[in-house]
C-alpha positions as CSV (number, residue, x, y, z in Angstrom):
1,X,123.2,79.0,52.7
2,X,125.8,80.9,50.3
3,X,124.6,84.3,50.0
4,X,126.9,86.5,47.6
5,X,126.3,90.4,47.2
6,X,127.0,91.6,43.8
7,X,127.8,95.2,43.6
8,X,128.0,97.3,40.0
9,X,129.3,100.8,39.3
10,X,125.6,102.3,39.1
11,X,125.1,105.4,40.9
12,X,123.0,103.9,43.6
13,X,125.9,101.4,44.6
14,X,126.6,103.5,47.7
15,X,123.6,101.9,49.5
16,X,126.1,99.3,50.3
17,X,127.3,101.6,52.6
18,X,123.8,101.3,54.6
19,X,124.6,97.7,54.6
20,X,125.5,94.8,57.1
21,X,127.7,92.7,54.9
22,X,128.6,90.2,57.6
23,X,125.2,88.9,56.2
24,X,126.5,87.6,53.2
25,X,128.9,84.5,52.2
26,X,130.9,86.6,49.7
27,X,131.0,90.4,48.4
28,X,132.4,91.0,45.0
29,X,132.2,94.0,43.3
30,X,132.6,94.9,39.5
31,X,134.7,97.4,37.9
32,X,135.1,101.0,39.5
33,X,132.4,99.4,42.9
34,X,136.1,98.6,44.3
35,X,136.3,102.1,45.5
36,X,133.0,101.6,47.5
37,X,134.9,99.8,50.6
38,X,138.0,98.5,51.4
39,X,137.5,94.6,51.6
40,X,136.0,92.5,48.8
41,X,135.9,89.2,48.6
42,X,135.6,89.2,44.7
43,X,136.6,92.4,41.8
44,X,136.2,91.6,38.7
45,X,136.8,94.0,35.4
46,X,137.2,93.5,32.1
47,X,140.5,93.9,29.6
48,X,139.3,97.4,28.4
49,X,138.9,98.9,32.0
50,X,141.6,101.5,32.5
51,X,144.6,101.0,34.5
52,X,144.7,104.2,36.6
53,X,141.6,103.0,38.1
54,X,142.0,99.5,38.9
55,X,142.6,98.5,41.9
56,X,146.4,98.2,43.3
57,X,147.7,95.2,45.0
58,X,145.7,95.2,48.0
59,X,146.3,93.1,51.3
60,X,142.2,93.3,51.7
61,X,140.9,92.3,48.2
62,X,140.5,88.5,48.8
63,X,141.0,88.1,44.8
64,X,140.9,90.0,41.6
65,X,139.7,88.4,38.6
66,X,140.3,90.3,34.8
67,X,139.4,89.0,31.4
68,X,142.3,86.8,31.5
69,X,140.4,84.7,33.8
70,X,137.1,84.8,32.4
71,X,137.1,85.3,29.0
């Protein structure tokens, strides 16, 4: 079974941190839930969300996906 973890900037998006994530298939997280942890499968933000606090070039983001790609 695929079992993807979606995690938002709400304020209660640190209970990820209480979390086993080996349990699911995929992690992404959307706009400023990238500073939750260091790996994501998945971050995904849209064209407006400001550049000082997107995410660098990281080695452990699996892929980062912007409103080029969605929209």
């Amino acid at each position: 079974m695929n079992v993807v973890l979606i995690v938002g900037s709400a304020p209660d998006a640190v209970r990820i941190n209480s979390l086993d994530l080996s349990l699911f298939s995929s992690c992404i997280a959307i706009n400023n839930a990238w500073r939750l942890k260091r790996e994501w499968d998945y971050v995904i933000y849209p064209e407006d969300f400001p550049i000082q606090r997107q995410p660098k070039n990281s080695p452990v983001i699996k892929k980062i996906i912007t409103a080029k790609d969605y929209v």
